[in-house]
N, C-alpha and C positions, 0 to 999 in steps of 0.2 A: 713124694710119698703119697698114695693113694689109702685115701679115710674107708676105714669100716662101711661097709651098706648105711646099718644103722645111724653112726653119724652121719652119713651122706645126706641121709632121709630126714634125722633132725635139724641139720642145719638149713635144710631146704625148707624145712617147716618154721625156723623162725624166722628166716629170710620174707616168706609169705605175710606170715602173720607182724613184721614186724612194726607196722601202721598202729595195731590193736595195744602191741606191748607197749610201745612209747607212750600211747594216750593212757592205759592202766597206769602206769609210771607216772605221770603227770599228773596225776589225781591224786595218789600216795603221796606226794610230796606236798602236796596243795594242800591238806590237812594243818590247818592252825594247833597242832595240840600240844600247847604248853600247857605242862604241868604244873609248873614253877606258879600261875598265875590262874592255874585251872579253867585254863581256854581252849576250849573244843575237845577235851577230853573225853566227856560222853557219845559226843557224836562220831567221834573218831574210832571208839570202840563198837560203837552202832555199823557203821559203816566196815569192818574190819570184820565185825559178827557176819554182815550182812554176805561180805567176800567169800569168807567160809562155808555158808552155807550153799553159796552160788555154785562153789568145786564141789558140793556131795557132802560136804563133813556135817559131821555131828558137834555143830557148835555151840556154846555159852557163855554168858558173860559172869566171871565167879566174885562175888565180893570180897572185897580187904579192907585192910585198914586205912589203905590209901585209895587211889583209883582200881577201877572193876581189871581183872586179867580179861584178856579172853582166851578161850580155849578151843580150838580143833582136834577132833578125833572122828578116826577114818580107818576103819581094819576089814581089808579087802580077802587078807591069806594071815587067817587065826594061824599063830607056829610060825610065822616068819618072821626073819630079825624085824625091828622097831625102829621108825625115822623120826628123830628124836628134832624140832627146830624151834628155838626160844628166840624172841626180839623183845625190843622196845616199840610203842608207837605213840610216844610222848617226845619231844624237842625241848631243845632252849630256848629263852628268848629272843627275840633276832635285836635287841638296843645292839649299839648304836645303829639306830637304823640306814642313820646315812650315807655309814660307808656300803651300805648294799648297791650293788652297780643292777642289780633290778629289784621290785617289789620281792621282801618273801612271803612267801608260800602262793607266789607267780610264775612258777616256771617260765 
C-alpha cells in the first residue's frame, strides 16, 4: 500500500525531528506537578504558558478556585471549523515510591 505524498512528507518529518520530540517529551513528564500536595503546580503552568507562546498562541494563565488553567488560543482562518483540545497538567503522587523501578519524574 503506497501512503499519500503528504503523509509520506509527514512521516519523514518526524522521523528527522525525532531526537527534538523525545527530549520535548522528557521534559513534559519531568514536571513534578502534584496537585494533591501543591508541588510544582505554578511552575508547571509557567512552563506550559511559556510552550504556548513558543507555537504563536495567544496564551494565559486564567484564575480559579483551585490551580491557574492555562489557556491557548490561535485563529489563523476566522470561519473555519475550531480545534477544540483540554488536558490536565497535574499528576499523582508517585508513594509508594519504592516500588518505582526508576526515579519519577526521571525519565
Amino acid at each position: 500500500m503506497t501512503l499519500p505524498a503528504a503523509l509520506t512528507t509527514t512521516y519523514h518529518y518526524i522521523d528527522q525531528q525525532r531526537d527534538v520530540f523525545v527530549e520535548r517529551l522528557l521534559h513534559y513528564v519531568s514536571q513534578p506537578s502534584i496537585s494533591a500536595h501543591g508541588v510544582g503546580i505554578a511552575e508547571t503552568a509557567d512552563f506550559l504558558l511559556g510552550r504556548l507562546q513558543a507555537l504563536g498562541m495567544d496564551a494565559q494563565l486564567m484564575a480559579t478556585a483551585g490551580w491557574p488553567m492555562v489557556l491557548g488560543q490561535r485563529c489563523d482562518a476566522p470561519g473555519k471549523p475550531t480545534v477544540l483540545l483540554y488536558g490536565h497538567y497535574d499528576v499523582q503522587p508517585p508513594d509508594p515510591l519504592e516500588e518505582w523501578l526508576s526515579p519519577p519524574f526521571e525519565p
